[in-house]
N, C-alpha and C positions, 0 to 999 in steps of 0.2 A: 760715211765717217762723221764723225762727233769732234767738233773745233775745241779747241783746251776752254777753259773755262777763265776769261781776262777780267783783270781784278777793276780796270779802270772802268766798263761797262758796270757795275754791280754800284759804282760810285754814284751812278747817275740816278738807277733807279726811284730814290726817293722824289727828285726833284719832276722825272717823268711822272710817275703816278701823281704826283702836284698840279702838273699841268694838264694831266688827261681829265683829272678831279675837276676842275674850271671849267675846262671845254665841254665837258658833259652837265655841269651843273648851267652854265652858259645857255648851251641846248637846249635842253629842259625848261628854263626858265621862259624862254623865248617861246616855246611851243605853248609853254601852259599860258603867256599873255596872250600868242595869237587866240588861243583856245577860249578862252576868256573874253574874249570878245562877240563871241555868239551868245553868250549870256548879259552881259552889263552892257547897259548905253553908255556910250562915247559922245560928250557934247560935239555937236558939228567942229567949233573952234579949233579942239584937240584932236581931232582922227591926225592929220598930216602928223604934228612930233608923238606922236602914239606911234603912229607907224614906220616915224623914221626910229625911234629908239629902239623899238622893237628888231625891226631891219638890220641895224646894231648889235644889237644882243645876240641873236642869231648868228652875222657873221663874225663876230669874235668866236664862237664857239665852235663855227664850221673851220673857221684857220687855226684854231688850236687842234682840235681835231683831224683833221685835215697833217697837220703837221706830224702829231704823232703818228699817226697809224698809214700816212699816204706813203712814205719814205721806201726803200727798201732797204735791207743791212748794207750790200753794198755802197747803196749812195752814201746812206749814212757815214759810212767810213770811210768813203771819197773826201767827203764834207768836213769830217773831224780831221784828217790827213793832211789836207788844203788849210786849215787854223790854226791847225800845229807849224807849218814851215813860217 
């Protein structure tokens, strides 16, 4: 069976798609510095905050990521049910 179709879900979506946009672009970004470093030298000085920003990058985009898509409907609506009271 097929749930009615709730108008406050439909509310959200822009701001989900915002955040899924980030988290991928986040990704992405991360992947193509690690990547990028098989090609460009790194003065010795800067490896360590290279790799901590990097490190960074990355996990901002793993917890957004992570956030949209790990959930299931249920929690979700455990979760929105529990910030409503």
């Amino acid at each position: 069976m097929t749930e009615p179709l709730d108008l406050i879900d439909l509310a959200h979506k822009p701001r989900e798609m915002f955040r899924a946009t980030i988290g991928l672009l986040a990704v992405v970004g991360g992947l193509a510095g690690l990547g990028a470093l098989f090609f460009i030298e790194v003065p010795t000085g800067n490896r360590d905050a290279l790799m901590l920003g990097l490190g960074a990058v990355l996990g901002w985009g793993a917890a957004v990521i992570g956030h949209e898509f790990g959930g299931s409907v249920a929690g979700r609506k455990a979760a929105e049910a529990g910030i409503k009271k």
